[in-house]
N, CA, C and O of each residue as an XYZ file, in Angstrom:
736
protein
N      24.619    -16.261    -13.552
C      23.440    -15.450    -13.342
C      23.843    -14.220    -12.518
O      24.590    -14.106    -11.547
N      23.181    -13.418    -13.147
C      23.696    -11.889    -12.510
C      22.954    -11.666    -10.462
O      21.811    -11.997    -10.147
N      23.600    -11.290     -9.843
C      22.879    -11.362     -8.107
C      22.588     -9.971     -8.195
O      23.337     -9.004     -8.334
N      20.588    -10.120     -8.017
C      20.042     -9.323     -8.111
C      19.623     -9.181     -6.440
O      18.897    -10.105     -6.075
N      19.871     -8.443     -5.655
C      19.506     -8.417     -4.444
C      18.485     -7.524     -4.279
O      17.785     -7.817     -3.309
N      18.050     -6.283     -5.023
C      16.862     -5.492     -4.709
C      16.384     -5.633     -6.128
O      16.671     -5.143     -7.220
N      15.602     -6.438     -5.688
C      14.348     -6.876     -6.723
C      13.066     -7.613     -6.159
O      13.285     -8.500     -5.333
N      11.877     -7.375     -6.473
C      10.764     -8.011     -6.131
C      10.481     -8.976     -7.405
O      10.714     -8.727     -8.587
N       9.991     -9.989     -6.916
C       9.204    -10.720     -8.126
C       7.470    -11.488     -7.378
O       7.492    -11.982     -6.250
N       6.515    -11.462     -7.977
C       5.861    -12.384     -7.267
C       6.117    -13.889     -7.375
O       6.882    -14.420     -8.180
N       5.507    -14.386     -6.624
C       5.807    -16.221     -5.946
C       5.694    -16.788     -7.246
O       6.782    -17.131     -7.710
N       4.531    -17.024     -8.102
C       4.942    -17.939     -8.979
C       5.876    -17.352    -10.061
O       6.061    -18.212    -10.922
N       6.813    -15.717    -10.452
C       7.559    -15.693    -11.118
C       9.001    -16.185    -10.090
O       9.998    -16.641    -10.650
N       8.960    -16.056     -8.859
C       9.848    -16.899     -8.317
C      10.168    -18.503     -8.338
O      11.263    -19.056     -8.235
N       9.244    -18.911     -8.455
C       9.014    -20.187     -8.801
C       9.069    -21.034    -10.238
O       8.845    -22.227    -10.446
N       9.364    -20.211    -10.937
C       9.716    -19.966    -12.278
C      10.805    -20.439    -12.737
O      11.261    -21.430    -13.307
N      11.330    -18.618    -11.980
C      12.928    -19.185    -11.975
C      14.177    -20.041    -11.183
O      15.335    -20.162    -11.582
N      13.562    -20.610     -9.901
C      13.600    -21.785     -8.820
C      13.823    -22.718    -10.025
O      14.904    -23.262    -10.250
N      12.623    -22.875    -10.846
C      12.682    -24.016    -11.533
C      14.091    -24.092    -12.574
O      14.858    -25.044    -12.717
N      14.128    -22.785    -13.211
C      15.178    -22.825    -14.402
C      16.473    -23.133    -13.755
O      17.175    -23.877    -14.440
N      17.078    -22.696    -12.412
C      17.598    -22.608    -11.709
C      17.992    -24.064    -11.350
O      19.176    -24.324    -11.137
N      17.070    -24.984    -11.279
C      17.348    -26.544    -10.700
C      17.810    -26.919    -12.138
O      18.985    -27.265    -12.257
N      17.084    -26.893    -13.152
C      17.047    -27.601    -14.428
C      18.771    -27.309    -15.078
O      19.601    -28.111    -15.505
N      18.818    -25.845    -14.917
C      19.895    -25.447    -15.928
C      21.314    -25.426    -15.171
O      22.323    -25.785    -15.777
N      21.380    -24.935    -13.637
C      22.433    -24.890    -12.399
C      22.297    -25.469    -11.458
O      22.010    -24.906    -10.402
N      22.481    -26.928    -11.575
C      22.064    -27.298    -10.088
C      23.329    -27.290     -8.938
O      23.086    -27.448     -7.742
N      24.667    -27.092     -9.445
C      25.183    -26.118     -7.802
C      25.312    -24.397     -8.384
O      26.314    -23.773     -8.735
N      24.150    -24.057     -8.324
C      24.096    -22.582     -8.391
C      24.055    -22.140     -6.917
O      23.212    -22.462     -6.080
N      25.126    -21.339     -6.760
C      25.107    -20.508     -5.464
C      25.117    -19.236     -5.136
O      26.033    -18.566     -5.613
N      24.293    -18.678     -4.401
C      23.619    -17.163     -4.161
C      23.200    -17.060     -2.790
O      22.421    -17.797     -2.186
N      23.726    -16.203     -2.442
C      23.041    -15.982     -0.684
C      21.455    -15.742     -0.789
O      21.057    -15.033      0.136
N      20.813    -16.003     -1.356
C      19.448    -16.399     -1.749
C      19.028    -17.351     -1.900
O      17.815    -17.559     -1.852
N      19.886    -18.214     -2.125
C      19.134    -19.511     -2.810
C      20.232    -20.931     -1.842
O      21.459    -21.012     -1.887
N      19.281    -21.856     -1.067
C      19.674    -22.638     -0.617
C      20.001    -23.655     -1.291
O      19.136    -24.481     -1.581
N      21.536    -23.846     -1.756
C      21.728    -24.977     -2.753
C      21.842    -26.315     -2.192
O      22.514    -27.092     -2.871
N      21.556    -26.573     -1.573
C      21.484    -28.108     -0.962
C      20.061    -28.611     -1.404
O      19.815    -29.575     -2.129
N      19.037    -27.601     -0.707
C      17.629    -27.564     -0.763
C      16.839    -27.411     -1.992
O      15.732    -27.879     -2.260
N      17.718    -26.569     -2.777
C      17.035    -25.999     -4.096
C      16.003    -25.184     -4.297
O      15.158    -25.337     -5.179
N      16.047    -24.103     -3.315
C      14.809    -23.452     -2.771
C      15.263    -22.405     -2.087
O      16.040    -22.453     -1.134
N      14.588    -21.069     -2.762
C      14.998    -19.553     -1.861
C      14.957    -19.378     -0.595
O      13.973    -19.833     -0.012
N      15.731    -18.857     -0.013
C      16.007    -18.222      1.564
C      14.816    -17.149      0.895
O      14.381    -16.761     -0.189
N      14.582    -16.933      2.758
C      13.550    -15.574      3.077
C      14.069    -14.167      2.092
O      14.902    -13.403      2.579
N      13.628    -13.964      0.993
C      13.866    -12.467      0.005
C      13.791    -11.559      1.586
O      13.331    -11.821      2.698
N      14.610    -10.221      0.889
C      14.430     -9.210      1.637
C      13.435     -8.308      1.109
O      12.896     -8.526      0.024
N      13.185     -7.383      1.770
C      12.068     -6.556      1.307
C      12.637     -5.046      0.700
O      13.111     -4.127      1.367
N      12.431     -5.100     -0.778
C      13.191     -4.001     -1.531
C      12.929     -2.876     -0.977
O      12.008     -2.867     -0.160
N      13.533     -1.832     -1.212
C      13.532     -0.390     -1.113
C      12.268     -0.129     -1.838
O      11.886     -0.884     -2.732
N      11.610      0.926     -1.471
C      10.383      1.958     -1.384
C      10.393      2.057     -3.220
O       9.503      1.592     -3.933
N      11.486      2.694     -3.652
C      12.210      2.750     -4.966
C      11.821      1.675     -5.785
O      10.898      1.783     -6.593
N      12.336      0.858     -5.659
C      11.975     -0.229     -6.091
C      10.564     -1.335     -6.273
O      10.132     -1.908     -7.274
N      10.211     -1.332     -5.194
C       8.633     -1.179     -5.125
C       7.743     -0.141     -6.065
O       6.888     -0.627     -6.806
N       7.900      0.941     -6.036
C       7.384      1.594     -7.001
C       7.563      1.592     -8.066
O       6.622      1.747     -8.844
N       8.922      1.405     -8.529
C       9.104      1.022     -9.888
C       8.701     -0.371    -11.066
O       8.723     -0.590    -12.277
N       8.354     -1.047     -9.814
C       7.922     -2.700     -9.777
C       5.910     -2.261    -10.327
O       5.291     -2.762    -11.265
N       5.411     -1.208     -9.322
C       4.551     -1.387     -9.812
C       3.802     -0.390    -10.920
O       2.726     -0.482    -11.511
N       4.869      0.604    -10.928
C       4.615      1.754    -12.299
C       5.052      0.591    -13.321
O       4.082      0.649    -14.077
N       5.829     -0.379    -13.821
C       6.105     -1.193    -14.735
C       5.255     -2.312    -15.005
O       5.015     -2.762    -16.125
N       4.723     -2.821    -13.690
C       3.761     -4.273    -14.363
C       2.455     -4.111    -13.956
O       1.729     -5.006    -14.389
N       1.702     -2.999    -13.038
C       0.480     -3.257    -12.844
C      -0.348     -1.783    -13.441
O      -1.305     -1.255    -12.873
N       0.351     -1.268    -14.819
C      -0.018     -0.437    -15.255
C      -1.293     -1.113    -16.410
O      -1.918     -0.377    -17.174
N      -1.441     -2.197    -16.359
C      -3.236     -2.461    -17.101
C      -4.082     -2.447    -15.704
O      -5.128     -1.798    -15.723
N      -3.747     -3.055    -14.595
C      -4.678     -3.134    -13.818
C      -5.344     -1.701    -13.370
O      -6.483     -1.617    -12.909
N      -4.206     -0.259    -13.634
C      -4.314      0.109    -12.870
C      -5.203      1.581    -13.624
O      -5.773      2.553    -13.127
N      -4.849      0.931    -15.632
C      -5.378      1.533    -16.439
C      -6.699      1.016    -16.469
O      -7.488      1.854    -16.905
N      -7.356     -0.350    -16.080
C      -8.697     -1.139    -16.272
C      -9.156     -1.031    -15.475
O     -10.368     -1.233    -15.547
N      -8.593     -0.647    -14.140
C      -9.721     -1.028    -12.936
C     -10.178      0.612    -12.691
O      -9.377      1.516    -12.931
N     -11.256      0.822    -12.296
C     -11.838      2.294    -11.864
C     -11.628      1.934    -10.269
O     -11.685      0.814     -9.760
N     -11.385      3.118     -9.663
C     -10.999      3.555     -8.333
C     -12.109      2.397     -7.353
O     -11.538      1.626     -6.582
N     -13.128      2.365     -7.414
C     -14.222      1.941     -6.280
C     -13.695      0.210     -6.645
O     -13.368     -0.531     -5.718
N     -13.684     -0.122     -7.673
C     -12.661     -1.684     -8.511
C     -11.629     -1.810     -7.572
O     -11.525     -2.767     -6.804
N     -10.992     -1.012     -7.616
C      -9.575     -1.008     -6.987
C      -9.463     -1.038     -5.799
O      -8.395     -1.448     -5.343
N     -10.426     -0.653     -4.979
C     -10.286     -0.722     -3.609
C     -11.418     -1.621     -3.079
O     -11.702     -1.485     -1.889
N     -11.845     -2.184     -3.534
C     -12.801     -3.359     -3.417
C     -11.757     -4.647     -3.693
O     -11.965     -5.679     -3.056
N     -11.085     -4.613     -4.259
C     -10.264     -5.771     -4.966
C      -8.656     -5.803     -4.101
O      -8.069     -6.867     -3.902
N      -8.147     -4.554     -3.688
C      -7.105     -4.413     -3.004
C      -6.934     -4.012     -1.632
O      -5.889     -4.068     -0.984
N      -8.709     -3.368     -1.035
C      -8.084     -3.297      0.403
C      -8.059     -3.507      1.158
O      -7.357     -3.082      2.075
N      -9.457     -4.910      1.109
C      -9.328     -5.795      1.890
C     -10.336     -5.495      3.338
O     -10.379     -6.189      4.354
N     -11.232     -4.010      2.985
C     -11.631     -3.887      4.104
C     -12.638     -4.122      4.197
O     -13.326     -4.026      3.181
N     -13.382     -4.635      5.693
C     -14.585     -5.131      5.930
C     -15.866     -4.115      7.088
O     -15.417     -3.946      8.222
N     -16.793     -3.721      6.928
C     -17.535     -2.694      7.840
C     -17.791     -3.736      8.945
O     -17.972     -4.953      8.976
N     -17.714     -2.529     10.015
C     -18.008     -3.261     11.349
C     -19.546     -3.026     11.615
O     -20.521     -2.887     10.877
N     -19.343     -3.041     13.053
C     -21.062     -3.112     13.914
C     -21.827     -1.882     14.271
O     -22.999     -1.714     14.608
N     -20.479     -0.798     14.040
C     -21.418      0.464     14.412
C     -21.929      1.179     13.501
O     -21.345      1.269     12.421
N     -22.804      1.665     13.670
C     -23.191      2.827     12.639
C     -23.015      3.583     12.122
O     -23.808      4.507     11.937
N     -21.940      3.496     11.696
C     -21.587      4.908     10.619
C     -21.152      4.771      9.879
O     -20.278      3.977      9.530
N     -22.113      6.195      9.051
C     -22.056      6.102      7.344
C     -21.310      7.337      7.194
O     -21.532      8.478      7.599
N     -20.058      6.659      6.286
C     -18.985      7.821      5.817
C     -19.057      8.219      4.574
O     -19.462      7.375      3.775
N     -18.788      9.242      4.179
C     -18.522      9.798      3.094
C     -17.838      8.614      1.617
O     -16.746      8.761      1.068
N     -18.396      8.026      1.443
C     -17.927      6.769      0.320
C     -17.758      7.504     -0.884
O     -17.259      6.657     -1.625
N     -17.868      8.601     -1.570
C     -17.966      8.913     -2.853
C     -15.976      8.984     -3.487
O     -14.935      9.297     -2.909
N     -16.243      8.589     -4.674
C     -14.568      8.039     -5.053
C     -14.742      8.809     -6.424
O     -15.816      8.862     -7.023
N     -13.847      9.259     -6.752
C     -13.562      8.813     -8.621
C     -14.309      8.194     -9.692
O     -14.471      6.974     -9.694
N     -14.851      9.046    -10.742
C     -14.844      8.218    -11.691
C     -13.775      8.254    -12.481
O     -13.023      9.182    -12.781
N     -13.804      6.848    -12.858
C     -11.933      6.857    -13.916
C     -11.572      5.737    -13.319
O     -12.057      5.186    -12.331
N     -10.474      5.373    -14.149
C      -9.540      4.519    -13.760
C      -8.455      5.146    -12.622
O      -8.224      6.340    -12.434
N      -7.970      4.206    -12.050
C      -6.707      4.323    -10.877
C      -5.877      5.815    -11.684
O      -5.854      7.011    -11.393
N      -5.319      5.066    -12.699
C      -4.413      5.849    -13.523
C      -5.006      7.312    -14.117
O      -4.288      8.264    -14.424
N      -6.420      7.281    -14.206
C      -6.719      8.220    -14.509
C      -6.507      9.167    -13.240
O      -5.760     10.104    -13.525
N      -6.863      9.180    -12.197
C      -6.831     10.256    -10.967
C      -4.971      9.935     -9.993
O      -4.289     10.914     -9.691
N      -4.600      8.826     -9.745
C      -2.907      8.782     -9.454
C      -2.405     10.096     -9.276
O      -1.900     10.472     -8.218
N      -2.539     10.847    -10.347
C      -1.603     12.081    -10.304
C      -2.290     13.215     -9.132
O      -1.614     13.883     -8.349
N      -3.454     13.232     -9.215
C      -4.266     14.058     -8.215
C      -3.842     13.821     -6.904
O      -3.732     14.803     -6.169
N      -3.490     12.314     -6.313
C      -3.322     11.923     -5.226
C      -1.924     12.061     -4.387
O      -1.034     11.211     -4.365
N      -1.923     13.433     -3.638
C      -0.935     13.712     -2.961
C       0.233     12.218     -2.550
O      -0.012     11.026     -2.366
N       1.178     12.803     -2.540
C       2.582     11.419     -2.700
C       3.906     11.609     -3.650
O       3.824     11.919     -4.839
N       4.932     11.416     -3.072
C       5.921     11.822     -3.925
C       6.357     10.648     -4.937
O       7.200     10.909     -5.796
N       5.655      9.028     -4.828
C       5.922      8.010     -5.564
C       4.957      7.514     -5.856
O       4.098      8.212     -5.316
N       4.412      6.628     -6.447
C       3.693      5.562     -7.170
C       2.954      4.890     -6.092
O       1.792      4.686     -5.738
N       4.127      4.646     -5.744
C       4.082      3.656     -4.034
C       3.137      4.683     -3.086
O       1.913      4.549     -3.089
N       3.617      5.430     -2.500
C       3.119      6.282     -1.869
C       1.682      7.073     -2.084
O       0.905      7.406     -1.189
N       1.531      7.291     -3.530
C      -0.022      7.727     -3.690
C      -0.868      6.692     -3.735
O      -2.051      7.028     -3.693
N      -0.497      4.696     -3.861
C      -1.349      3.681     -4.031
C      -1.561      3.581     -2.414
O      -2.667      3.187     -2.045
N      -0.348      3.986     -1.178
C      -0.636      3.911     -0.326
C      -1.479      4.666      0.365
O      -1.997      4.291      1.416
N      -1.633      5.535     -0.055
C      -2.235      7.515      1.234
C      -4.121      6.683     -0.079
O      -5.213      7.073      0.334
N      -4.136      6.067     -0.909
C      -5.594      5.911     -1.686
C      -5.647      4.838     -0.787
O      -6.013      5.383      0.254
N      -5.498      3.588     -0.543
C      -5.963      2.308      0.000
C      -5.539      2.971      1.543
O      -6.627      3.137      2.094
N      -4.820      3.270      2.165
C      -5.171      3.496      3.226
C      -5.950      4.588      3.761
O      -6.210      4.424      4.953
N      -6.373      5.579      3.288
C      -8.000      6.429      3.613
C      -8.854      5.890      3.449
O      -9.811      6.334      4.082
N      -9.173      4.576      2.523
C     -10.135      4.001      2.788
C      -9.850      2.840      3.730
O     -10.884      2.565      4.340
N      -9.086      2.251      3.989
C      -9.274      1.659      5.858
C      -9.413      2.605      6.731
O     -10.289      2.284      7.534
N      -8.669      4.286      7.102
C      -9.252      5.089      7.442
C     -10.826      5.183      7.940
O     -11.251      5.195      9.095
N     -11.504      5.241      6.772
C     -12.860      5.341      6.692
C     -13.942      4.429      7.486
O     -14.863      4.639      8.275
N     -13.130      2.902      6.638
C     -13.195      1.381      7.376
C     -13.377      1.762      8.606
O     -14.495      2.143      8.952
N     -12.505      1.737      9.337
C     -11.889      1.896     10.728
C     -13.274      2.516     11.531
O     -13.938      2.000     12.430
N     -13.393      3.484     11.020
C     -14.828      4.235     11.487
C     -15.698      3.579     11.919
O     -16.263      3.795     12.991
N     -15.962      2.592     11.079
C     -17.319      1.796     11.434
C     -17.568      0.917     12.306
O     -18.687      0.630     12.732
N     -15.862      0.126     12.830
C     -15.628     -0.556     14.086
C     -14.894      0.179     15.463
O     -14.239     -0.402     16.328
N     -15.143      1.307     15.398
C     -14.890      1.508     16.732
C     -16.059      2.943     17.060
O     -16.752      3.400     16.152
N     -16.091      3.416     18.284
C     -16.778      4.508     18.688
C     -16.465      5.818     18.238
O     -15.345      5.931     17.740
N     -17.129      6.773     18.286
C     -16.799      7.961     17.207
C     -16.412      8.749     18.711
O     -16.923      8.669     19.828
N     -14.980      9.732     18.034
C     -14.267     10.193     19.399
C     -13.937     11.810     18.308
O     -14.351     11.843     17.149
N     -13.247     12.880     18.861
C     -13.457     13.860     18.744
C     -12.343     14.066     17.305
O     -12.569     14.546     16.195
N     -10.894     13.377     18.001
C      -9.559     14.126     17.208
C      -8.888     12.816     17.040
O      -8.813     11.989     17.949
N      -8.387     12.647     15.813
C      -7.127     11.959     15.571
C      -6.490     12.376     15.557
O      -6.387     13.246     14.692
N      -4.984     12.075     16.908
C      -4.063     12.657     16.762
C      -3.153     11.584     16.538
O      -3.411     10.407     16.791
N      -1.958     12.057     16.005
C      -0.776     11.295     15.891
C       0.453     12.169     15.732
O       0.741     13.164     15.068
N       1.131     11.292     16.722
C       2.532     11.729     17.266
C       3.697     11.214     16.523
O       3.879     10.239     15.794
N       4.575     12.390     17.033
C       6.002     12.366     16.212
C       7.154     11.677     17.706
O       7.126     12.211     18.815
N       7.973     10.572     17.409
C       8.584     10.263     18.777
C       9.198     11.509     19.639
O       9.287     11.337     20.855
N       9.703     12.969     18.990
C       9.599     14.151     19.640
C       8.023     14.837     20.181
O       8.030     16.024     20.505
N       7.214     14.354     20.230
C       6.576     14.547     21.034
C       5.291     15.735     19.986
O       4.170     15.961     20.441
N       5.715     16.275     18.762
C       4.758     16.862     18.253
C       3.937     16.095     17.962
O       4.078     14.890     18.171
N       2.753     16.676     17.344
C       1.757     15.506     16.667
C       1.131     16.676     15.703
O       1.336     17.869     15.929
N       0.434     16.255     14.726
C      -0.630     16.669     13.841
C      -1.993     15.915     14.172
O      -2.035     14.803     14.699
N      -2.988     16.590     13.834
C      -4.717     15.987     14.212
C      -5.805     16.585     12.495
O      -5.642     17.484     11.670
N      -6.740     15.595     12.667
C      -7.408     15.761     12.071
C      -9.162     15.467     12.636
O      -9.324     14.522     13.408
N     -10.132     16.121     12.308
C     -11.642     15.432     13.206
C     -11.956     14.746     12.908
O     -11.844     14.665     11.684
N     -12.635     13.587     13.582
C     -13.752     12.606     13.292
C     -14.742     12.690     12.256
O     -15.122     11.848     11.442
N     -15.203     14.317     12.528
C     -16.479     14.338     11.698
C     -15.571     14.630     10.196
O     -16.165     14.486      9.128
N     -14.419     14.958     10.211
C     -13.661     15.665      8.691
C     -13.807     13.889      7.971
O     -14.260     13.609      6.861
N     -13.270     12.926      9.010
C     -12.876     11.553      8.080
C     -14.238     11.081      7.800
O     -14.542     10.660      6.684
N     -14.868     11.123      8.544
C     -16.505     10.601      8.377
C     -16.991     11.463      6.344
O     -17.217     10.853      5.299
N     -16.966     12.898      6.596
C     -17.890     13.658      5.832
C     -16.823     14.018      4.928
O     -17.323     14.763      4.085
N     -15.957     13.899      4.764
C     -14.907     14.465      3.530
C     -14.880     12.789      2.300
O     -15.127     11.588      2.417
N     -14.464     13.656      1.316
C     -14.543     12.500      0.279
C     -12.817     12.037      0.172
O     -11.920     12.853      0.382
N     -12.625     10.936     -0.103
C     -11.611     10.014     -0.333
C     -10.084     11.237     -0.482
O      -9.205     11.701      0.244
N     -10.556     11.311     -1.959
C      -9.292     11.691     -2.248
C      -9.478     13.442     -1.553
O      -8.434     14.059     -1.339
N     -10.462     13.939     -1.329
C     -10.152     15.252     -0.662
C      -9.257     15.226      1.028
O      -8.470     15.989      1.589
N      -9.957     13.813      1.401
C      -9.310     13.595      2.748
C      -7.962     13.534      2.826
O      -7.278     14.283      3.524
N      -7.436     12.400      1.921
C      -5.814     12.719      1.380
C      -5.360     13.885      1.297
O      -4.466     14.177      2.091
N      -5.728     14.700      0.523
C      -5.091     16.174      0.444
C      -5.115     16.991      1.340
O      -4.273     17.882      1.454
N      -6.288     16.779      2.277
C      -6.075     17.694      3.938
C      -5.254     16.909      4.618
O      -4.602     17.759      5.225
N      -4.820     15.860      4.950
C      -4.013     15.119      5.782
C      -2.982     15.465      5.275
O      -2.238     15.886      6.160
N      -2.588     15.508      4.435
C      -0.930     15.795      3.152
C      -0.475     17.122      4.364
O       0.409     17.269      5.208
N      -1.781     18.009      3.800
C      -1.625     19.669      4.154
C      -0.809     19.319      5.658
O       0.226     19.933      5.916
N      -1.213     18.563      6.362
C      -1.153     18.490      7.897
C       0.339     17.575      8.241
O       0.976     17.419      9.283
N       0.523     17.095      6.891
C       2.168     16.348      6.884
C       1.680     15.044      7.261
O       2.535     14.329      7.783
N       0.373     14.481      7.116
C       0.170     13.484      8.016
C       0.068     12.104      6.249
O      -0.695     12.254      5.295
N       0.930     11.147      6.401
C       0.557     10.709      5.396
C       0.489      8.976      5.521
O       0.785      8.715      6.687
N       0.235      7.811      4.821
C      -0.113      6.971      5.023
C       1.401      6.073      4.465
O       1.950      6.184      3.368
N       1.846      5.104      5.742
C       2.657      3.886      5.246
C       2.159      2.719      5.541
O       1.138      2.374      6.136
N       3.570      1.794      4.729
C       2.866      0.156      4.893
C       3.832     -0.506      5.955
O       5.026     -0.542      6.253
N       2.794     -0.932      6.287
C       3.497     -1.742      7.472
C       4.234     -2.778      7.436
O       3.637     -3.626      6.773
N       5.550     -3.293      7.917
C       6.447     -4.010      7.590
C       5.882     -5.413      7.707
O       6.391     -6.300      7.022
N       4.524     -5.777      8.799
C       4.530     -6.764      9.107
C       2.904     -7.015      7.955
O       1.959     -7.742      8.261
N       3.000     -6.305      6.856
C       1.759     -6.411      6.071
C       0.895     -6.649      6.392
O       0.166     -7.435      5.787
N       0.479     -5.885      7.859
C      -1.159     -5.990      8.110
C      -1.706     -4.970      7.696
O      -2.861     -4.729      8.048
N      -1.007     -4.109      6.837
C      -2.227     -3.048      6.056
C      -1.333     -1.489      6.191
O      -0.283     -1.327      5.569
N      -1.809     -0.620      6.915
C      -1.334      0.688      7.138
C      -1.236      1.285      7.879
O      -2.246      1.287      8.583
N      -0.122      2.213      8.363
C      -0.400      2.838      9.555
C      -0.627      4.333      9.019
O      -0.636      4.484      7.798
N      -0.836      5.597      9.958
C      -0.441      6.731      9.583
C       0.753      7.479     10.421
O       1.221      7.410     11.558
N       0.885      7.906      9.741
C       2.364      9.083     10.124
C       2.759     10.272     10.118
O       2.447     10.861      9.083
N       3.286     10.834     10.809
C       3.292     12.539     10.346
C       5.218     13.295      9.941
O       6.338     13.496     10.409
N       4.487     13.400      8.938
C       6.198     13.815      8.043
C       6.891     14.897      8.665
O       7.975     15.273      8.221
């Protein structure tokens, strides 16, 4: 078997091939795969590259079937808090795939990220107190800002494209609790 080290698969296609793996090699050995146990070591987490290519290749029905407000209802997991405020909710009509290209990002990866994370953005709003400026810093000490009232009253994907302007753009967090922002 060929050692594929940057590759994603999900759990049950891992489990798949776990299985073919016991059935067809049972001393198959791979710094992946615990052959005593018969069961994968901790995968690493592919390159950015790779990730994107993972999901321009297999989640291109979801991404052709689901319409934008679908998509982020289904993927982002976010929940409104206790305070009062009503943000700018208006999205896309179309599918994901239909608007993608509109959405500032130099990858696949990157425009599914800067879309699902403006709307925790937005999220975010509703559980904490409304304050003047988001700023965020560069470990040299610059930062880029954007207003309260801009994330509140701007629409989704327009908000993306002023934050872009500002270098400020959205990643995923290693420890997959969702997103942070950043300034390029």
């Amino acid at each position: 078997m060929k050692d594929k080290t940057q590759t994603i698969f999900a759990e049950d296609q891992l489990e798949e091939i776990a299985e073919y793996i016991r059935k067809k090699y049972p001393n198959f050995n791979h710094r992946f795969w615990f052959a005593k146990e018969n069961k994968w070591k901790k995968l690493p987490n592919p390159p950015s590259e790779v990730a994107a290519n993972k999901l321009k290749s297999t989640s291109n029905s979801v991404l052709e079937d689901m319409s934008v407000p679908e998509f982020l209802k289904e993927y982002s997991g976010v929940s409104f808090g206790k305070k009062k405020v009503e943000f700018n909710s208006e999205l896309p009509k179309g599918s994901v795939s239909d608007v993608i290209d509109t959405i500032p990002g130099s990858s696949p990866r990157q425009k599914i990220a800067n879309l699902i994370g403006v709307w925790h953005l937005k999220h975010y709003m509703t559980h904490i107190e409304p304050f003047k400026w988001l700023l965020v810093y560069k470990p040299d000490g610059t930062a880029a800002s954007v207003r309260y009232d801009t994330i509140i009253n701007t629409p989704a994907i327009k908000l993306i494209e002023i934050l872009a302007k500002k270098n400020l753009l959205f990643g995923i967090r290693p420890d997959d609790q969702g997103f942070h922002i950043e300034v390029h």
